[in-house]
Chimera marker file (.cmm) of the C-alpha trace (Angstrom):
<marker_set name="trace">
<marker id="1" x="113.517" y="99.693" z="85.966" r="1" g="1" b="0" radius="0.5"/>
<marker id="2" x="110.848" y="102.090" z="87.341" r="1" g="1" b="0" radius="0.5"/>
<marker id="3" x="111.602" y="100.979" z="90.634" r="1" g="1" b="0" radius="0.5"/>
<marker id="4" x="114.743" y="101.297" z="90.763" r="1" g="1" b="0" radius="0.5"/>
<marker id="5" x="114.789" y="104.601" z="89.616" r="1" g="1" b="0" radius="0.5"/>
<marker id="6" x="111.586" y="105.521" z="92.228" r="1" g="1" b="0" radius="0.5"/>
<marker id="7" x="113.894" y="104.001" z="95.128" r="1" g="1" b="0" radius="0.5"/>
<marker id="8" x="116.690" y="106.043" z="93.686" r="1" g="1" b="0" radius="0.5"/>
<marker id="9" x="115.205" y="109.170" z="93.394" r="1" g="1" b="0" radius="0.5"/>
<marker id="10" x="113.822" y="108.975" z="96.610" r="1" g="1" b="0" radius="0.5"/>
<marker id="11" x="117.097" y="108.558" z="98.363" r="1" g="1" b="0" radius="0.5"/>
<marker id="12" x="118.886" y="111.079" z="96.649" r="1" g="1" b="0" radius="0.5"/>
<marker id="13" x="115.626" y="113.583" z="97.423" r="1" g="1" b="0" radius="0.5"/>
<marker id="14" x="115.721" y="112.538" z="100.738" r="1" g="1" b="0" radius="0.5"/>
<marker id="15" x="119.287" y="113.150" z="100.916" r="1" g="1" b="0" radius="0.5"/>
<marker id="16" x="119.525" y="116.138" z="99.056" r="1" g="1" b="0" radius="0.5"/>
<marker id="17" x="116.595" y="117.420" z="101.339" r="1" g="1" b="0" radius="0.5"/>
<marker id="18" x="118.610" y="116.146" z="104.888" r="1" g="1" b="0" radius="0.5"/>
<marker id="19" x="121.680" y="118.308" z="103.465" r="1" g="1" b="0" radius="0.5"/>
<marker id="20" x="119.849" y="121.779" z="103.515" r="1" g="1" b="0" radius="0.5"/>
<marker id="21" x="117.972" y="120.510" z="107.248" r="1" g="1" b="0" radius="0.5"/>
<marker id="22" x="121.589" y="119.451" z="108.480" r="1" g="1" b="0" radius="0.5"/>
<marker id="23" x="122.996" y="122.791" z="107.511" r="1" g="1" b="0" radius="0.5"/>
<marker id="24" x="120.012" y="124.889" z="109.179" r="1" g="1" b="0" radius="0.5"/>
<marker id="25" x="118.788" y="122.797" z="111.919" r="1" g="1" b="0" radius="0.5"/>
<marker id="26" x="121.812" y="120.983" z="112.558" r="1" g="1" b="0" radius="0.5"/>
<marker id="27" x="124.611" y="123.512" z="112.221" r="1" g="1" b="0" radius="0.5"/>
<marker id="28" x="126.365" y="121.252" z="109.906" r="1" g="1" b="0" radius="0.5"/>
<marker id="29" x="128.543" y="123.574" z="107.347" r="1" g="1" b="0" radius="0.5"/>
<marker id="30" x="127.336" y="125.271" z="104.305" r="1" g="1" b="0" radius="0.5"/>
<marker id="31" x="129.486" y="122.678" z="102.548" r="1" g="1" b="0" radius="0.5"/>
<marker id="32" x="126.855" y="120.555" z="103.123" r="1" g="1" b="0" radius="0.5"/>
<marker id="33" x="124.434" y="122.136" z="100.349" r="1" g="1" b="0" radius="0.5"/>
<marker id="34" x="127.174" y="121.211" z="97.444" r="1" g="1" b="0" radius="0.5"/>
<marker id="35" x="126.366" y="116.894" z="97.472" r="1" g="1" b="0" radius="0.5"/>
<marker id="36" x="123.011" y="117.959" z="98.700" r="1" g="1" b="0" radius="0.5"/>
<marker id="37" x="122.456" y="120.308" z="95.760" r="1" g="1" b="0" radius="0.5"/>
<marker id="38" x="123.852" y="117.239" z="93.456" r="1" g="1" b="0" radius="0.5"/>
<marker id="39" x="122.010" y="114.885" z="95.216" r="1" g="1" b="0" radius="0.5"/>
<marker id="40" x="118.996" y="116.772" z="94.287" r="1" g="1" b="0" radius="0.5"/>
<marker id="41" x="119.719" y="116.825" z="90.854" r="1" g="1" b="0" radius="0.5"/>
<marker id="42" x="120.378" y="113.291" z="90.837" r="1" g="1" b="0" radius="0.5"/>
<marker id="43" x="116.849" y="112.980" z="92.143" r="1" g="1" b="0" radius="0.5"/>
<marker id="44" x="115.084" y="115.153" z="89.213" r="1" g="1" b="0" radius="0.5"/>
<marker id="45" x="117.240" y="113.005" z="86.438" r="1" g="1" b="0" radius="0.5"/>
<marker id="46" x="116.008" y="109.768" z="87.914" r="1" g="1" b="0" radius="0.5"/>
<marker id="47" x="112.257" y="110.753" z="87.636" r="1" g="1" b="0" radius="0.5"/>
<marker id="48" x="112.861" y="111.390" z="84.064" r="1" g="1" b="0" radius="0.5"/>
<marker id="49" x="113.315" y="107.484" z="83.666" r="1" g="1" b="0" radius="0.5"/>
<marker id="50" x="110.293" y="106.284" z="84.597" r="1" g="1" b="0" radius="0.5"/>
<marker id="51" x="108.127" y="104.507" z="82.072" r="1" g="1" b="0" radius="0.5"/>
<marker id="52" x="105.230" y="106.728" z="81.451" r="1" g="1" b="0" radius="0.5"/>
<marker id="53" x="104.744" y="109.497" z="78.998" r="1" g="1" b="0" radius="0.5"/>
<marker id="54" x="103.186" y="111.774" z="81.755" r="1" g="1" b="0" radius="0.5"/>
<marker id="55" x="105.262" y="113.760" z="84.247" r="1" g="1" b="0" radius="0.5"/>
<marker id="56" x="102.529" y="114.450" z="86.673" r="1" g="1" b="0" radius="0.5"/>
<marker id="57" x="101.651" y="110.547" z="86.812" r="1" g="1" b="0" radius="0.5"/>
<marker id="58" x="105.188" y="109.964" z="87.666" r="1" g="1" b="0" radius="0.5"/>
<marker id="59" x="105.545" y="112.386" z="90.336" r="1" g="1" b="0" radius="0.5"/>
<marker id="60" x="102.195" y="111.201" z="91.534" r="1" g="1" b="0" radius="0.5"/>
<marker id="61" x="103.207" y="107.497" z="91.779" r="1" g="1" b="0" radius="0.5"/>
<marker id="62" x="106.654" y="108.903" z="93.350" r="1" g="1" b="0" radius="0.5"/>
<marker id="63" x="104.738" y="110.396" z="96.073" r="1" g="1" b="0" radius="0.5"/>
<marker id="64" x="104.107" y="106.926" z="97.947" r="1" g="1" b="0" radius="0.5"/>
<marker id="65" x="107.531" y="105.396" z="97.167" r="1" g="1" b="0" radius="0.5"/>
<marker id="66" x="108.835" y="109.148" z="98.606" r="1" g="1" b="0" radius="0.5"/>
<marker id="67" x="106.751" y="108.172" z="101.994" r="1" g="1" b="0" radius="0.5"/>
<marker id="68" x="107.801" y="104.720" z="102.417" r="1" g="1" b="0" radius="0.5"/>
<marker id="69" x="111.573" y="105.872" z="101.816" r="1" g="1" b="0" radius="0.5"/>
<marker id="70" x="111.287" y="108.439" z="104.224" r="1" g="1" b="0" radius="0.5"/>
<marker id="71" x="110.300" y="106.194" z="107.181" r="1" g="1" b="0" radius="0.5"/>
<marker id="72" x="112.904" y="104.215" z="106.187" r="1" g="1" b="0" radius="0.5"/>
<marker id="73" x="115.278" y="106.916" z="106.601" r="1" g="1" b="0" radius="0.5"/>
<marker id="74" x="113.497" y="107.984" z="110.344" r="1" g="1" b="0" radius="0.5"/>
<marker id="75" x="114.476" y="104.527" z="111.327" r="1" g="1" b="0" radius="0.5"/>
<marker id="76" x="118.150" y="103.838" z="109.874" r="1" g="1" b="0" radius="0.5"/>
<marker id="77" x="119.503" y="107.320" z="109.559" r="1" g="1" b="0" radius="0.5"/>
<marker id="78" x="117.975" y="109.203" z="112.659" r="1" g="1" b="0" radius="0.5"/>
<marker id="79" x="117.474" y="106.242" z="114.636" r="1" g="1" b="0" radius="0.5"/>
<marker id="80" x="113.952" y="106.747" z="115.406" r="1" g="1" b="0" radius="0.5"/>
<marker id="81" x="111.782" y="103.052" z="114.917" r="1" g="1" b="0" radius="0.5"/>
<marker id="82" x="108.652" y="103.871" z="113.315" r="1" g="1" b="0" radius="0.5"/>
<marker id="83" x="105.100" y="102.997" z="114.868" r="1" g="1" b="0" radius="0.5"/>
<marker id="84" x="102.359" y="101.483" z="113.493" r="1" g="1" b="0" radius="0.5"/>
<marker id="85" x="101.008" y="104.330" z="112.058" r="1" g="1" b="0" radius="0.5"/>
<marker id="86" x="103.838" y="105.382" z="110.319" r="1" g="1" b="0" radius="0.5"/>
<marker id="87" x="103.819" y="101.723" z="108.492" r="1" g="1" b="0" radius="0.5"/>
<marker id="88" x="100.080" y="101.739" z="108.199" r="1" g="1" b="0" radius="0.5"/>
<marker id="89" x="100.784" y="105.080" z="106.173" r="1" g="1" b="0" radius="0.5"/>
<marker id="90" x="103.540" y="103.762" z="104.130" r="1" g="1" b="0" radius="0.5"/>
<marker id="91" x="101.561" y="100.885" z="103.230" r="1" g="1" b="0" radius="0.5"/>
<marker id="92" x="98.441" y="103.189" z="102.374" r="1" g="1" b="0" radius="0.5"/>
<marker id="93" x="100.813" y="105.300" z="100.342" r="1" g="1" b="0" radius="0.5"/>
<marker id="94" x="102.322" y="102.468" z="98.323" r="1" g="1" b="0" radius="0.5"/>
<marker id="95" x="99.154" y="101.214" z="97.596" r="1" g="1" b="0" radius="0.5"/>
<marker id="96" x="97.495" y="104.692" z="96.358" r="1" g="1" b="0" radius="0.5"/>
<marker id="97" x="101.093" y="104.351" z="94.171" r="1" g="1" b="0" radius="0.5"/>
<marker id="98" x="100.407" y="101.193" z="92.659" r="1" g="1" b="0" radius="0.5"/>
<marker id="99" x="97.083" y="102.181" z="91.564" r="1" g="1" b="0" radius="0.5"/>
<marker id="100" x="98.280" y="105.603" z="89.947" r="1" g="1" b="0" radius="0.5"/>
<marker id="101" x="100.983" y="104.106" z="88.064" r="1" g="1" b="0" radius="0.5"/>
<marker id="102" x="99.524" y="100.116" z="87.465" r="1" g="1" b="0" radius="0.5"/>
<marker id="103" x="96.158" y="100.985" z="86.383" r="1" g="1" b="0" radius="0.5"/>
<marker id="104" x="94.387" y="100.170" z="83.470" r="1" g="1" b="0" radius="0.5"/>
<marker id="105" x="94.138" y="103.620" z="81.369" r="1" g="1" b="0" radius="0.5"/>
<marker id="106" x="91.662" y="103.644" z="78.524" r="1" g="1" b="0" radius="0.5"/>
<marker id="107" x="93.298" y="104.506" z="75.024" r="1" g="1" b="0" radius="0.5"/>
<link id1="1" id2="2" r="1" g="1" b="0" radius="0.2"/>
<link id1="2" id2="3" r="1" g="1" b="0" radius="0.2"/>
<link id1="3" id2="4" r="1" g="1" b="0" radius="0.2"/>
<link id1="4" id2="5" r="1" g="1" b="0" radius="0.2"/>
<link id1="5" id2="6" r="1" g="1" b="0" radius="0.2"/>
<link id1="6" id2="7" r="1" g="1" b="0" radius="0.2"/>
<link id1="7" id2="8" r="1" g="1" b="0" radius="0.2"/>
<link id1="8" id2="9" r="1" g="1" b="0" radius="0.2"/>
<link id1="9" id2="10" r="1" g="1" b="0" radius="0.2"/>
<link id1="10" id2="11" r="1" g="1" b="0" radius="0.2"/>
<link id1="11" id2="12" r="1" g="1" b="0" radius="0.2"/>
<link id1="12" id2="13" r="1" g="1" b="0" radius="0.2"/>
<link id1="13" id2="14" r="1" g="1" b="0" radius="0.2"/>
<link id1="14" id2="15" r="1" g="1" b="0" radius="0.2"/>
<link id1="15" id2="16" r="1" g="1" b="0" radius="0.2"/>
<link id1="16" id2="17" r="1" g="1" b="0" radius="0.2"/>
<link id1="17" id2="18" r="1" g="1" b="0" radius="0.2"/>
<link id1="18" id2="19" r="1" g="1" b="0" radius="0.2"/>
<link id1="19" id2="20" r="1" g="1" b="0" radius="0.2"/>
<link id1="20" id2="21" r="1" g="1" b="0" radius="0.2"/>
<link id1="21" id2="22" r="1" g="1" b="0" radius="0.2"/>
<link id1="22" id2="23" r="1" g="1" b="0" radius="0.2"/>
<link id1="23" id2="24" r="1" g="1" b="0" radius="0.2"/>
<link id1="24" id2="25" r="1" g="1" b="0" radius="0.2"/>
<link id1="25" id2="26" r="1" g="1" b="0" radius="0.2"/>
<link id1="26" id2="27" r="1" g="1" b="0" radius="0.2"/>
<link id1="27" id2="28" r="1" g="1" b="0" radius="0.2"/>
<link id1="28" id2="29" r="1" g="1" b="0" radius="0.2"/>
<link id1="29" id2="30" r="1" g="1" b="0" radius="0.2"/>
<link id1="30" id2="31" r="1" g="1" b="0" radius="0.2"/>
<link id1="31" id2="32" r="1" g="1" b="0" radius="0.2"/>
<link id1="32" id2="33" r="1" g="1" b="0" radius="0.2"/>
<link id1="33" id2="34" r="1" g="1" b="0" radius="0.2"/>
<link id1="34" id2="35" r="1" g="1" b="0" radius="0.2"/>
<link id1="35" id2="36" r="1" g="1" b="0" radius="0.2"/>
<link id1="36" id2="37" r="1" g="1" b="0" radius="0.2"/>
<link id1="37" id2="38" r="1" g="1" b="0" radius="0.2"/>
<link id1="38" id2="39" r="1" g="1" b="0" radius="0.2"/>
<link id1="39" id2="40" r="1" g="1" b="0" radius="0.2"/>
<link id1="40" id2="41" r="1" g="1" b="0" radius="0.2"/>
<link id1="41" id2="42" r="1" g="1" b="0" radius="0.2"/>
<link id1="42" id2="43" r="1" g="1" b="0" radius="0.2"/>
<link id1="43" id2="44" r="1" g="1" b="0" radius="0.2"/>
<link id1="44" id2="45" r="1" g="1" b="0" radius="0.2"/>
<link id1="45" id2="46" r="1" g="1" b="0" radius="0.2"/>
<link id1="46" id2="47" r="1" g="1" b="0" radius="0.2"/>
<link id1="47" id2="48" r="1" g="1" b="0" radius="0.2"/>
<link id1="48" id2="49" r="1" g="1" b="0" radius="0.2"/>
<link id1="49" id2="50" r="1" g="1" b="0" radius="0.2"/>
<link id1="50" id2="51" r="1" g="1" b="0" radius="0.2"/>
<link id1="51" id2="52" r="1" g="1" b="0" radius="0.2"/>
<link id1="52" id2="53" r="1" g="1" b="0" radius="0.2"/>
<link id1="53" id2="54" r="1" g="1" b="0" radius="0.2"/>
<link id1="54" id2="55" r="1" g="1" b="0" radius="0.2"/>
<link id1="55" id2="56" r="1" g="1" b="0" radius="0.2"/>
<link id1="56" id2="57" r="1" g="1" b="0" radius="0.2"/>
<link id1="57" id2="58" r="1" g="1" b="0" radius="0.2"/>
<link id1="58" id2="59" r="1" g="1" b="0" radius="0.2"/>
<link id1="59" id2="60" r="1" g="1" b="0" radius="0.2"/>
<link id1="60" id2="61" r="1" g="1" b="0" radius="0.2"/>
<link id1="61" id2="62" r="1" g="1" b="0" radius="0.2"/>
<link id1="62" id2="63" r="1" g="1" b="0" radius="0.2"/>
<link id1="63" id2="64" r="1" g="1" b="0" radius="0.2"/>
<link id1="64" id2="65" r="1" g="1" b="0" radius="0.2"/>
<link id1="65" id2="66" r="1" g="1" b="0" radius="0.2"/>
<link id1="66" id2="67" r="1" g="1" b="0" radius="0.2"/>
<link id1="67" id2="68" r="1" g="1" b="0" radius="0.2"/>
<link id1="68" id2="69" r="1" g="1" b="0" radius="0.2"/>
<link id1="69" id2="70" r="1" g="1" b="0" radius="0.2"/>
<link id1="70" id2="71" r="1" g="1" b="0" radius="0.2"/>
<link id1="71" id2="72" r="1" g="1" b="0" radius="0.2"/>
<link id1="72" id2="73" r="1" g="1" b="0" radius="0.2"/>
<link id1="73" id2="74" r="1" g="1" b="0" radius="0.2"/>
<link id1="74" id2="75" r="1" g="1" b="0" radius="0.2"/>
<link id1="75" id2="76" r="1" g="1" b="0" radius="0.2"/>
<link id1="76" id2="77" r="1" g="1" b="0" radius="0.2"/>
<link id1="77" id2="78" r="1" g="1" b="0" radius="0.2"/>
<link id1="78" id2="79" r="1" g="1" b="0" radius="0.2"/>
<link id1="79" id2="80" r="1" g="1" b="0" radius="0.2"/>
<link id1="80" id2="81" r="1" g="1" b="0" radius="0.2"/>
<link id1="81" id2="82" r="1" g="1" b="0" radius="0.2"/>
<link id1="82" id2="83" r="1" g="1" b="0" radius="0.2"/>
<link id1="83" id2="84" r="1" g="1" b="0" radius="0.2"/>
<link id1="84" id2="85" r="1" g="1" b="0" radius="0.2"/>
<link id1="85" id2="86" r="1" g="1" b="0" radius="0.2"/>
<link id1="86" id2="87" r="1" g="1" b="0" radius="0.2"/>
<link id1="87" id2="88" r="1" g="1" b="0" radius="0.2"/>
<link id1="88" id2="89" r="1" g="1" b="0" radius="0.2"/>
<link id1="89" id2="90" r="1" g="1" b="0" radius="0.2"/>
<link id1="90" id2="91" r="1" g="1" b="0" radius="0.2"/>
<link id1="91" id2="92" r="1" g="1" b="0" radius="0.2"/>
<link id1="92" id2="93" r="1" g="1" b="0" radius="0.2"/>
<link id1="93" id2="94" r="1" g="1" b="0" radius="0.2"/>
<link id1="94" id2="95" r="1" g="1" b="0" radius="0.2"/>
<link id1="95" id2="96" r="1" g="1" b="0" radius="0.2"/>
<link id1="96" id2="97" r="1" g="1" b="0" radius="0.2"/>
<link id1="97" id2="98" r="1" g="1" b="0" radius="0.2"/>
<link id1="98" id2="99" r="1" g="1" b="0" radius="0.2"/>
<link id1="99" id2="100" r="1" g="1" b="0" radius="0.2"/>
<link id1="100" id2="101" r="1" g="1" b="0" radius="0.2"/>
<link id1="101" id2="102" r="1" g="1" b="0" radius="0.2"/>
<link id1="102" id2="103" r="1" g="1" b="0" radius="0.2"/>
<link id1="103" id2="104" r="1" g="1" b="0" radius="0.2"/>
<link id1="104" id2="105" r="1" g="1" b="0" radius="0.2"/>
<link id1="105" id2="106" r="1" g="1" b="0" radius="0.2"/>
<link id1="106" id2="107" r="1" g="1" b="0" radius="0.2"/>
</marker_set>
């Protein structure tokens, strides 16, 4: 489940995010910013349903899945194939993740 809602939220932050750039860098219409403002909500819901009783861990842990999904997004959405150090930072990222949200924490 915490996956899931990770890989969730960070599509609809990364879309929510693309609407606003679209709209100012773009000149996309300001229509844009309504499913980017829901998408963005969407995004601060999902969060909410990660297992841990922390927020900051979550966000924490979110921060390498957030990475990872955003190279993703270079490379499907805008077309641009990442390089090797765009992976090697995604992989770095989802590792530093893993630890945050995997390790053992003392009672």
């Amino acid at each position: 489940m915490t996956a899931l809602a990770y890989i969730g939220a960070a599509l609809a932050e990364i879309a929510g995010c693309f609407a606003f750039w679209a709209w100012l860098k773009m000149g996309k219409s300001i229509w844009w910013l309504v499913p980017g403002m829901m998408s963005l909500a969407l995004f601060g819901w999902l969060l909410t349903l990660v297992d841990t009783d922390q927020a900051g861990r979550a966000y924490a842990a979110y921060g390498g899945v957030y990475i990872t999904a955003a190279i993703v997004w270079l490379w499907i959405i805008e077309g641009v194939r990442p390089d090797r150090w765009d992976v090697c930072g995604a992989i770095v990222s989802l590792a530093g993740a893993a630890i945050i949200l995997l390790g053992p924490r003392s009672a």
